[in-house]
N, C-alpha and C positions, 0 to 999 in steps of 0.2 A: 533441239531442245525437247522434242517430246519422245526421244531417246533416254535420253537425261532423267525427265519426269518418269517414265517409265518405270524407270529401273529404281527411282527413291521414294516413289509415292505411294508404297505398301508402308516405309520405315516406321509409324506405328503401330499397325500390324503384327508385323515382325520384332521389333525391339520396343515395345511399345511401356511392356513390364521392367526392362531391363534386363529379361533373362530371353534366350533364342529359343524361339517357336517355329522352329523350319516348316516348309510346305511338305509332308511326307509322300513322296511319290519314288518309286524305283531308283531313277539317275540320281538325282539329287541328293536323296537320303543315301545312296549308296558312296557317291563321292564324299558326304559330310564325314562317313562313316572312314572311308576308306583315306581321308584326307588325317583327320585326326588321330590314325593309325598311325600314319608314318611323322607325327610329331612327335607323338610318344618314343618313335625307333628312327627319329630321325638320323641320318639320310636315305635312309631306306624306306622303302614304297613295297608293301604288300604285291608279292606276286601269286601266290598262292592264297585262295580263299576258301575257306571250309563252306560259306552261305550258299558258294556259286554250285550251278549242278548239285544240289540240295539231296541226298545225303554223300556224294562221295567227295565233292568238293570238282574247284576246277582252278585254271589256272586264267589269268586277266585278261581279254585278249588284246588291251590298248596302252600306250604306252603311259610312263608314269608321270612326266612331265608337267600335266594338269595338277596333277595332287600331290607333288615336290614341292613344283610352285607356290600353292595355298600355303603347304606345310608350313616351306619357309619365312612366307608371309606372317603367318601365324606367329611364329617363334619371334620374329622382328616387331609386333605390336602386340603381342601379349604373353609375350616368354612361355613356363609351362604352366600359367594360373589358369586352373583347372574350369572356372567360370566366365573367364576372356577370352580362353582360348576357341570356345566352340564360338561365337560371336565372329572372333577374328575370322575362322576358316569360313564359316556363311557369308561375309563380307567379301570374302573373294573373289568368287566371280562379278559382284558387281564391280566393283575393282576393274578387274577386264574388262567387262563392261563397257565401263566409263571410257577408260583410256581406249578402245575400240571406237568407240564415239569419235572423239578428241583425234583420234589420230586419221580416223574417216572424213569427215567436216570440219579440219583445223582451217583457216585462211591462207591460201597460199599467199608468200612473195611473189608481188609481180616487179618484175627489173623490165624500168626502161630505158635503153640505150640511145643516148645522142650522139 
């Protein structure tokens, strides 16, 4: 549970206006960024970035998976609206999140045999 809390108990914070106020820190902001890329081009996921190695550019060095995942997230709860969408893709990892939770601390079946 304080998992759970964790991970929801900025939600005023954060969507508190209605509109997304991400934390801007390097990762983060850089996955928002690079998540919301490949909605736009979706199924495709940025490999080459102009931002990275800053001015000649550089190539990704991690796979895309994480920010496919979002992408498609995104596109399933808020198509391409242009003000749902960046919401959807921040909701993501907590998403993860959660179900990391959930699937860490679920109750196991215990089977007893007579």
């Amino acid at each position: 549970m304080v998992a759970v809390w964790a991970r929801i108990s900025v939600y005023p914070v954060v969507l508190g206006t209605g509109e997304l106020v991400p934390r801007i820190d390097g990762d983060s902001h850089y996955h928002l960024d690079r998540t919301l890329d490949a909605v736009a081009h979706f199924p495709r996921v940025r490999h080459f970035d102009p931002l990275m190695n800053w001015p000649t550019g550089a190539f990704c060095p991690w796979a895309d998976g994480f920010d496919l995942a979002g992408a498609g997230f995104a596109l399933i709860m808020a198509g391409r609206d242009p003000l749902r969408t960046p919401i959807a893709v921040a909701l993501w990892p907590v998403v993860v999140g959660l179900l990391s939770v959930w699937a860490t601390v679920r109750p196991k079946r215990i089977c007893i045999y007579v």
